[in-house]
N, C-alpha and C positions, 0 to 999 in steps of 0.2 A: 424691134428687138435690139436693146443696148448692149455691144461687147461689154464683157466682165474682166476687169479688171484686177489685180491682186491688192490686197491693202498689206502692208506687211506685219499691221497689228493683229490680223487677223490668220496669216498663216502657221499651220499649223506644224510644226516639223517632228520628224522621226529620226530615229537612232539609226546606222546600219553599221552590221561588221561585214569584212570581207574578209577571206584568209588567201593570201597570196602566194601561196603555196603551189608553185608549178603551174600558175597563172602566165599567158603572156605578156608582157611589157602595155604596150602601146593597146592594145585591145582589152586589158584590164583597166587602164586610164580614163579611155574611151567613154566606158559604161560611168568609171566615179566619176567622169565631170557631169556625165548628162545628170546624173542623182542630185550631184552638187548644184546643178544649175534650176535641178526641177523641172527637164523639159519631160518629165517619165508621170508626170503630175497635170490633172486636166485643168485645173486652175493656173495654168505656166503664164507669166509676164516676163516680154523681154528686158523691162527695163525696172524691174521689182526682183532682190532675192528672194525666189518662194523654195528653196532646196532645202534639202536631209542635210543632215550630219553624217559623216562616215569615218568610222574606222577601222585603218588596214593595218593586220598582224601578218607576222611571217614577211616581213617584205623583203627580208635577206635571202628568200628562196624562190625570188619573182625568177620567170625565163625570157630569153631574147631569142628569136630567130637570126640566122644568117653568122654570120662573123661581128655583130655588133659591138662583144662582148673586146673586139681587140682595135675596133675603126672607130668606134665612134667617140669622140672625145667633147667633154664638158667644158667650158671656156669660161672663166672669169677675171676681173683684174681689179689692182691692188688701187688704182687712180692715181698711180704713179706713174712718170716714165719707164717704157719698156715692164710694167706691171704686170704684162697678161701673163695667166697660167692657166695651162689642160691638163686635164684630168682622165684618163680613158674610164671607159664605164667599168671594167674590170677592175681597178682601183677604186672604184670609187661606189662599186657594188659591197669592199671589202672593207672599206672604211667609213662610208654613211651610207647605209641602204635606203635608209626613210627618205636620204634626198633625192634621190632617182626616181623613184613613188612621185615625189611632191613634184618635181621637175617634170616631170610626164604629163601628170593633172593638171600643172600652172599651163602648159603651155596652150591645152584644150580648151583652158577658160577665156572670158572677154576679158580682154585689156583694160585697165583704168582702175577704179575704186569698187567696180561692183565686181571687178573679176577676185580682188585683195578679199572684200567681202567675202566671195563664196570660198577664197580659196582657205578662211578660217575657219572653216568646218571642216577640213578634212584634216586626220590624227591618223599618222603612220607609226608604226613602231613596226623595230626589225625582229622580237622574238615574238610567242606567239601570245606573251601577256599584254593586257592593256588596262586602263584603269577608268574604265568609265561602264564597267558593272551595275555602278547604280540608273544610268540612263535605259537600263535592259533592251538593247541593240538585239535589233533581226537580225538574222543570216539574210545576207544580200549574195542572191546566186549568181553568177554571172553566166550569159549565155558563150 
């Protein structure tokens, strides 16, 4: 018996939405990368995107456990000298929600080109509209 392998011409992808609505952080993540990754799929290849598309509304009403909300801070830099800047998550829940979402799921995913791959499937938006109606997206429940 030959392992089966994925072809990616032949994978067949679906829509999901999620509502992030009182959802927790890192455990709502969890679940869209395994989606995005396709490991929830019995045709999975490690080294083939066979994942869903997903998208998250509501994500300006995700929750964190613990005091996250005031310790944990975002780090980026400008590639300047002395360029770095933080962000704590409470800023930065107020002023781009969808990157907190997206920053959560990038971090879940594999590193390289196939992780950029997967991570182009997943559409956050902070209200509860989204514009991909026409793809008629499940409800993706999460446990």
């Amino acid at each position: 018996m030959k392992t089966y392998m994925a072809n990616p011409a032949e994978v067949e992808r679906k829509w999901y939405v999620v509502d992030a609505d009182g959802q927790v952080l890192g455990r709502m993540a969890a679940q869209i990368a395994t989606v995005l990754r396709g490991k929830n799929k019995p045709e999975f290849t490690p080294n083939e995107d066979v994942g869903d598309y997903v998208v998250v509304v509501n994500a300006a009403k995700v929750k964190v456990t613990g005091r996250k909300l005031e310790q944990k801070i975002y780090y980026h830099h400008s590639d300047y000298v002395g360029g770095m800047k933080e962000t704590t998550l409470k800023d930065m829940l107020a002023k781009k929600p969808e990157k907190v979402v997206e920053l959560a799921v990038k971090g879940m995913l594999p590193k390289g080109p196939l992780g950029r791959q997967m991570l182009d499937k997943l559409h956050v938006y902070a209200g509860p509209e989204h514009k991909h109606a026409a793809q008629k997206p499940e409800e993706l429940t999460l446990v």
